[in-house]
C-alpha positions, 0 to 999 in steps of 0.5 A: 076295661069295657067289654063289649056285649056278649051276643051268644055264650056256650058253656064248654064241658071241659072235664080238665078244666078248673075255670068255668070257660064259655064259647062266646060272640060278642055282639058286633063280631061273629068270630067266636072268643074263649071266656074263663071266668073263675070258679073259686078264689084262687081261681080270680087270682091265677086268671088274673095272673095269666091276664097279666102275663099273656099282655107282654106275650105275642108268640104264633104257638101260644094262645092270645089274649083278647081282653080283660075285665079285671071288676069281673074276672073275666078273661077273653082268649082266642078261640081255637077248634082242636084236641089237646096233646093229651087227648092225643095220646089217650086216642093212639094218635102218637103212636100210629105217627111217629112223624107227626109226634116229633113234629109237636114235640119239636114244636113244644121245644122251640115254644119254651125255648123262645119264652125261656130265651126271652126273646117274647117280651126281653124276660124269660118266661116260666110256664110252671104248668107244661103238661099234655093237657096245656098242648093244643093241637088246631084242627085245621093245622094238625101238625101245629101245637098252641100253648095254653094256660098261663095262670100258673106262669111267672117272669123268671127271679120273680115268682108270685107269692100266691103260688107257694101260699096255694095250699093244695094237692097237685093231684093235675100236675103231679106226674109233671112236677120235678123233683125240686117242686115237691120240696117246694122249691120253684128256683129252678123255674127253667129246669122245671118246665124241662122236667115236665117236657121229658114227661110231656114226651115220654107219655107221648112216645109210650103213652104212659107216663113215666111215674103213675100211681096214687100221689104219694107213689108217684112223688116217690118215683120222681124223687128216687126212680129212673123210668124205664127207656121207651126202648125196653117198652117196645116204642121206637123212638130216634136215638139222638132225641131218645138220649135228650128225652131221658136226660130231661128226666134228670132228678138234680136240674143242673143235669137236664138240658136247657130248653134251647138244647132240647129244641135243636136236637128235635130241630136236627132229627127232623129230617129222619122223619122227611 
């Protein structure tokens, strides 16, 4: 497609990024864009993915697309002034308002469970990149979350070849990867991305996360070792979304809970918090 001219362009020094992401006006609309434009080969092929599934997505909580250049692998996103969930949790932010932290995660938890349910485009959605850092929180709406990158996310029973033909060290996403994706099976897409929001929540509760360590330590902990209860921590965490938390943590994903589950029991507990 033809993309409008580009008026104004501001490279973002986002340290977690692998794309190159610019904030950019278009020259007939003052309203500032996100630009992601691929650093590497691999890179063309995942923003192009995330292009191809954000077309069949319009959910309020997850980032929206604007436009494609397929010619120049240009993706435009909507831009949003925020702080991610990770950047959170480093600042103590999680910690200081228990509230607001089930808030988000509430948030989260609906999220999925409506790309998981399908109901966004009549097929379920995996995101297969659910982590801390995917989670941004609006500046002007502190107790909203959006959802971003989708480069990794596929349509349930049909899982990409080029993600299982990337040949790289999850060293990003390692501590959200479940047990099954370190055997290099991505059949349990749903499970997967519940796993990674019992590591979301934990790190949120405790801020630390449940398996650290170098790579081969912490593929370790996820295949054999229970973390620790955020209880014994020292964290204060509700009892009835404690429970669901840890069960997220289940190393076969036929014990974790779906999505759907995990959203209703945040759903219920949140009126403790009122």
């Amino acid at each position: 497609m033809r993309i409008p001219a580009i008026s104004k362009r501001e490279p973002l020094a986002i340290a977690t990024a692998i794309s190159k992401l610019s904030k950019v006006e278009f020259a007939r609309s003052p309203f500032p864009a996100l630009l992601k434009e691929p650093a590497n080969f691999w890179d063309e092929i995942f923003i192009a993915n995330e292009a191809y599934i954000l077309e069949e997505i319009t959910h309020p909580r997850i980032r929206q697309k604007l436009a494609y250049d397929a010619t120049s692998h240009q993706l435009f996103l909507e831009y949003v002034e925020g702080t991610t969930l990770q950047d959170l949790v480093k600042s103590g932010e999680t910690l200081k308002d228990p509230a607001r932290t089930h808030h988000l995660l509430q948030s989260v938890a609906e999220t999925v469970a409506d790309m998981h349910a399908g109901i966004l485009c009549d097929r379920p959605i995996v995101h297969n990149d659910l982590k801390s850092m995917n989670v941004l929180v609006p500046d002007d709406a502190p107790r909203e979350i959006i959802l971003i990158d989708f480069s990794h996310s596929y349509f349930e029973h049909h899982l990409p070849p080029f993600i299982l033909d990337k040949k790289q060290n999850p060293v990003g996403t390692a501590r959200y990867l479940a047990p099954e994706k370190w055997d290099g099976d991505f059949t349990h897409g749903l499970k997967s991305d519940v796993f990674a929001f019992g590591v979301m929540a934990y790190y949120a509760y405790t801020g630390r996360h449940p398996f650290e360590g170098e790579l081969a330590e912490i593929e370790q902990q996820i295949r054999e070792a229970t973390p620790p209860s955020p209880i014994e921590l020292g964290v204060n965490v509700l009892r009835n979304t404690l429970a669901t938390m840890m069960s997220c943590l289940a190393k076969k994903p036929a014990q974790r809970p779906s999505m759907e589950h995990v959203a209703k029991s945040y759903a219920d507990a949140a009126s403790l918090y009122e």
